[in-house]
C-alpha positions in Angstrom: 51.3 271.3 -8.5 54.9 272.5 -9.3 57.5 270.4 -10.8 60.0 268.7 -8.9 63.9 269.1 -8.9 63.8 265.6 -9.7 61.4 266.0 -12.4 62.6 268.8 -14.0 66.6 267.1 -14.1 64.7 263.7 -15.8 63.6 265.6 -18.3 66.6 267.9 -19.1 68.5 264.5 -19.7 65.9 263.3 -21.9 65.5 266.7 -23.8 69.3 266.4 -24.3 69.7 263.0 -25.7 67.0 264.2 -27.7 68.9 266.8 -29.4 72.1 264.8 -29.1 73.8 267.3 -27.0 76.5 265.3 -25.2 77.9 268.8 -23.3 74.1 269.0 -22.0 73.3 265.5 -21.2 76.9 265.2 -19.1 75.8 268.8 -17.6 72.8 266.8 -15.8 75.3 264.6 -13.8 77.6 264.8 -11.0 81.3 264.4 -11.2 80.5 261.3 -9.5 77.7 260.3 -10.9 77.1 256.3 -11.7 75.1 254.9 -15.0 74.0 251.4 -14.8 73.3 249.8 -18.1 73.2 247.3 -20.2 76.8 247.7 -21.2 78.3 248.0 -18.2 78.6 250.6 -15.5 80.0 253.8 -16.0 81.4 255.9 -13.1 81.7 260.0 -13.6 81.0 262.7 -16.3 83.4 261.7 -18.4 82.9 258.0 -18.7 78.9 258.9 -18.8 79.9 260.9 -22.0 81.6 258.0 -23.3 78.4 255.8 -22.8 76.1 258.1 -24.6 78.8 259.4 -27.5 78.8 255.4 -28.0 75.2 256.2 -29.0 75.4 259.6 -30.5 77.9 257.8 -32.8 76.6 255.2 -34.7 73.1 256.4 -34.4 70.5 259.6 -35.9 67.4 260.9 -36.2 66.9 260.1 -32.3 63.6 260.5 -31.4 62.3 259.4 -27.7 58.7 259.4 -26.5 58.0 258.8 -22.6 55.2 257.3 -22.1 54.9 257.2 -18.2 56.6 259.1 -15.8 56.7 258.4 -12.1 58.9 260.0 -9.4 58.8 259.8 -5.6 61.2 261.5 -3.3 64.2 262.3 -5.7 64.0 259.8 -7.7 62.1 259.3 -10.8 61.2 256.6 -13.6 60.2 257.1 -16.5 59.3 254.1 -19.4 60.1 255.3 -23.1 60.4 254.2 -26.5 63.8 255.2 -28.5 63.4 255.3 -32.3 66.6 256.2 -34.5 68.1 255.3 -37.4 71.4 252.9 -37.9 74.0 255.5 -40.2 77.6 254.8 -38.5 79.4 251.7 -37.3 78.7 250.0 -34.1 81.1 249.1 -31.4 79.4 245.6 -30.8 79.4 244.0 -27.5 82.1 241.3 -28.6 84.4 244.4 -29.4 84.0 243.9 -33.0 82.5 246.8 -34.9 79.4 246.7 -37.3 79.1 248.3 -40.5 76.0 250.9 -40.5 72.9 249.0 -41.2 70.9 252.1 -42.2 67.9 250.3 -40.3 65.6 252.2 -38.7 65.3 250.4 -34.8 62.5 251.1 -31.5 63.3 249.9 -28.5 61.4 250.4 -25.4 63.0 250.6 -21.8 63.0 252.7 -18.7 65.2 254.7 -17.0 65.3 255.2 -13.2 67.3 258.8 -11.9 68.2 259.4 -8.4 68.8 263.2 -8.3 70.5 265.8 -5.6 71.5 269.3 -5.5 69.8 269.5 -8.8 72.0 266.8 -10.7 71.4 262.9 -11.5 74.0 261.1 -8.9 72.8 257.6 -10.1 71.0 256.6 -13.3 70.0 252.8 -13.9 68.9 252.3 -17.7 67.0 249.4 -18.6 66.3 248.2 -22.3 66.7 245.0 -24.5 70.1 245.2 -26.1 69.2 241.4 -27.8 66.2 243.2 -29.3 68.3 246.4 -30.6 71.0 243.8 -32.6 67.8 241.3 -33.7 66.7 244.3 -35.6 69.4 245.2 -36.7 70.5 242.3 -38.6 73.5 241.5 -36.0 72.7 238.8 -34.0 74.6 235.5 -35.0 72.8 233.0 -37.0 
């Protein structure tokens, strides 16, 4: 069975974050694309950029492993697990910035892609951001 469009644009994102390629990942999206996430929503190539820079930044040695993948019409899912190591500060969602911890961190979470004319026109992410600052060290006492 061939790949899908769908498919096949899922996994060019996630091969990009892999390599922390921000010109790639942004490549995968329409100039009107919307990410949903935890942090907010971000509307077009350029804030999408800004979302995963705000990543790219604080955090290395990405490494992502998708453990199910799903996909029905042009859209797809896909549940992974994001390891990477805390070397940079972190813009922290009170607008403060964190030291780097130098803490290795996994988080699990899923992504959900809706794709068209080969590029991702909406992207929901899903993942604990509680669980990423628990481990951390940066939740408040």
């Amino acid at each position: 069975m061939a790949m899908s469009e769908s498919r096949m644009v899922a996994d060019r994102v996630t091969e990009s974050v892999i390599q922390e390629d921000l010109e790639a990942v942004t490549s995968c999206y329409s100039p009107d694309a919307v990410l949903i996430a935890p942090e907010g929503t971000f509307k077009g190539r350029e804030q999408i950029a800004e979302f995963f820079a705000a990543w790219f930044d604080p955090f290395s040695e990405l490494a992502v492993e998708v453990t199910t993948k799903t996909e029905w019409d042009n859209t797809t899912l896909d549940e992974w697990t994001l390891s990477c190591t805390h070397t940079s500060p972190l813009a922290m969602p009170t607008g403060e910035s964190a030291p780097a911890t130098g803490k290795r961190i996994t988080v699990r979470g899923a992504d959900v892609c809706t794709v068209e004319a080969g590029l991702v026109t909406e992207h929901r992410m899903y993942y604990d951001q509680v669980e990423v600052l628990g481990q951390l060290g940066l939740l408040p006492e």
